[in-house]
C-alpha positions as CSV (number, residue, x, y, z in Angstrom):
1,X,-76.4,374.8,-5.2
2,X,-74.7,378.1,-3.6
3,X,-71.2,377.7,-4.5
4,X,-71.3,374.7,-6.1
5,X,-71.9,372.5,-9.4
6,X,-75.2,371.8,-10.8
7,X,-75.7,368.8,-13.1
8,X,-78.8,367.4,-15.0
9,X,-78.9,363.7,-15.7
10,X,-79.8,362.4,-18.2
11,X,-81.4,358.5,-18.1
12,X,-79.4,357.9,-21.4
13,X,-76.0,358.8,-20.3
14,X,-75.6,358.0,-16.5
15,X,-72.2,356.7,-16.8
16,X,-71.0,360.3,-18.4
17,X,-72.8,362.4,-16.2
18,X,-70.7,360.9,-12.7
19,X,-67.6,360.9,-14.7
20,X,-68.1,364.8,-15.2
21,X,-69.4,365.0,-11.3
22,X,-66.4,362.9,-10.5
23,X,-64.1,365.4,-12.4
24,X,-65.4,368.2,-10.6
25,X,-65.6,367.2,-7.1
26,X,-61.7,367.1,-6.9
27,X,-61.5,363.8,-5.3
28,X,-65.0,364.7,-2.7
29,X,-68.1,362.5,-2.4
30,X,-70.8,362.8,-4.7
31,X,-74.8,363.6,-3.8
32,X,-77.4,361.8,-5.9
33,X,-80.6,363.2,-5.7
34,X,-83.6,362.1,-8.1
35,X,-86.3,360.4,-9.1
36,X,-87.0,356.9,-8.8
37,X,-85.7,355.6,-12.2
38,X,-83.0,358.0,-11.7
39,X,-81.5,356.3,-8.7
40,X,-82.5,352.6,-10.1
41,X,-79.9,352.9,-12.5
42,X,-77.4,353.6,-10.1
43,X,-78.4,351.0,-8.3
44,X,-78.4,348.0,-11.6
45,X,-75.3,349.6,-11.9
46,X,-73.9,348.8,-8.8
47,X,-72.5,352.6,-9.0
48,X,-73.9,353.9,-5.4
49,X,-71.4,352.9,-2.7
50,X,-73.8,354.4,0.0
51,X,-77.7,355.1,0.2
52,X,-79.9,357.6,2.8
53,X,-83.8,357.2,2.2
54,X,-85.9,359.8,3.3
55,X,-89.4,357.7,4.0
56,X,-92.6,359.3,4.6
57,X,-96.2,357.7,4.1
58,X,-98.0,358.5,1.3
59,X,-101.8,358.5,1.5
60,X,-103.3,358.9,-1.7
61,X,-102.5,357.3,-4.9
62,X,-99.2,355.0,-6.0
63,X,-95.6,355.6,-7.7
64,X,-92.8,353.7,-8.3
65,X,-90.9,351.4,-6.6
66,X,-87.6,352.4,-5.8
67,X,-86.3,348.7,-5.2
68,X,-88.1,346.8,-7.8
69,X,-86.8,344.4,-10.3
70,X,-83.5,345.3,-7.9
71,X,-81.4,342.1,-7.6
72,X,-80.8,342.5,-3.8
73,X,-78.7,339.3,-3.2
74,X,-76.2,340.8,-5.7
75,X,-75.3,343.5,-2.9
76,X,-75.2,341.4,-0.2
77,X,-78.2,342.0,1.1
């Protein structure tokens, strides 16, 4: 990003990788943006206070689910 931090994350160490995004944001709100398993273990984690979906149809073949084996009712929802 102009200006800004770049991080990688890595499936393995999820919990590290927002306390180092954390530390550099100063206190600011931090942007997820990934794949599907990516953002899944956010999710289990119950680590994503807000989520924006971008949905558009897809006409050919298949990928994963985003909320699959997601316990819903443990949100609230």
């Amino acid at each position: 990003m102009a200006g800004g931090t770049e991080f990688r994350l890595s499936p393995k160490a999820f919990h590290a990788a927002l306390e180092q995004a954390s530390a550099a944001a100063g206190g600011r709100h931090i942007r997820l943006g990934g794949g599907v398993s990516i953002i899944r273990q956010y999710l289990r984690a119950a680590l994503i206070d807000e989520l924006h979906l971008a949905i558009r149809p897809v006409l050919l073949g298949s990928g994963e689910h985003l909320l699959n084996d997601i316990d819903m009712r443990a949100f609230g929802l």
